[in-house]
N, C-alpha and C positions, 0 to 999 in steps of 0.2 A: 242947459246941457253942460256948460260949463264947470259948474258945480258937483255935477255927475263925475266926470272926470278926473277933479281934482281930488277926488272922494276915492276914486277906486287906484287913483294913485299914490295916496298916504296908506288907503288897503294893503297895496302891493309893499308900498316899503316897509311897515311894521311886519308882514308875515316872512318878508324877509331877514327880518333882525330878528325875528323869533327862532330863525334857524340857528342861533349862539347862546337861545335859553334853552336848552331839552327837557324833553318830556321827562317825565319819570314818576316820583310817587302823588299822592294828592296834594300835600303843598306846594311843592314844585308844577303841578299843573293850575295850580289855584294861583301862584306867580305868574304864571305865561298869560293867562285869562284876566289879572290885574294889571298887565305891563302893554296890552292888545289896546286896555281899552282907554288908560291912560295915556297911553302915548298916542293913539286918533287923539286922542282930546289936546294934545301938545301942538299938535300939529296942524290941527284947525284953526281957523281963522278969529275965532271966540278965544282962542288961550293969552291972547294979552302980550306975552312974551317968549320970547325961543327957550327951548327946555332941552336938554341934550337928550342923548338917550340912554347915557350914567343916569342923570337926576331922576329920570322916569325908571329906571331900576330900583334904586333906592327905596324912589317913592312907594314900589309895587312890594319891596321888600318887608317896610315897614307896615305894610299892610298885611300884608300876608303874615309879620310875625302877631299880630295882633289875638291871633286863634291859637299860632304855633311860637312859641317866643324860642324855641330851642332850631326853627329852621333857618337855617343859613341857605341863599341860593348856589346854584350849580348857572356857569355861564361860560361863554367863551371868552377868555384874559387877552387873548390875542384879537377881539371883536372890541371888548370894551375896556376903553384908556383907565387904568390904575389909579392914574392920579386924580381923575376926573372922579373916578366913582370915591375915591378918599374924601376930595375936598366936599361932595353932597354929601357923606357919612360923615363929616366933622362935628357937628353936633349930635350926633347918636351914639354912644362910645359901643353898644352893643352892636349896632350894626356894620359900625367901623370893625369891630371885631372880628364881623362874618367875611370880609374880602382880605384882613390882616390872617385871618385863619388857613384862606384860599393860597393866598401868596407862600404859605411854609410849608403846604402841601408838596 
């Protein structure tokens, strides 16, 4: 039961952080649906080591550009730390791009 628990408690806090990616067109949904399932998996017991939930941005973006190389995500700046999401974009210079783009907005 334990397990259970613990389960619908990483549930609960990813659909909470989901409320600082919104919905919108299909890549941007195809990000929230990448970022859902990666970060359960950050957060479970099997991921090895702690992952923020910049780096699992990132990670969901770079996936997500893999189809759409022109999409940049939509998030809440005031949700996720700038510099956090900089420093996992540090080797991307394209996706560094997408939250350097955000920022001039």
């Amino acid at each position: 039961m334990e397990h259970i628990r613990k389960l619908n408690e990483m549930r609960k806090q990813v659909k909470e952080e989901l409320n600082y990616i919104p919905r919108r067109d299909f890549d941007q949904n195809i990000l929230r649906q990448t970022y859902w399932g990666l970060r359960l998996h950050s957060l479970g017991k099997k991921a090895g080591c702690e992952t923020s939930k910049e780096e699992v941005l990132v990670k969901a973006l770079k996936l997500t550009r893999r189809d759409s190389p022109d999409f940049c995500a939509r998030y809440d700046e005031q949700f996720f730390d700038s510099k956090k999401l900089y420093e996992a974009a540090k080797d991307d210079p394209s996706i560094l791009g997408c939250f350097l783009k955000k920022k001039d907005r």
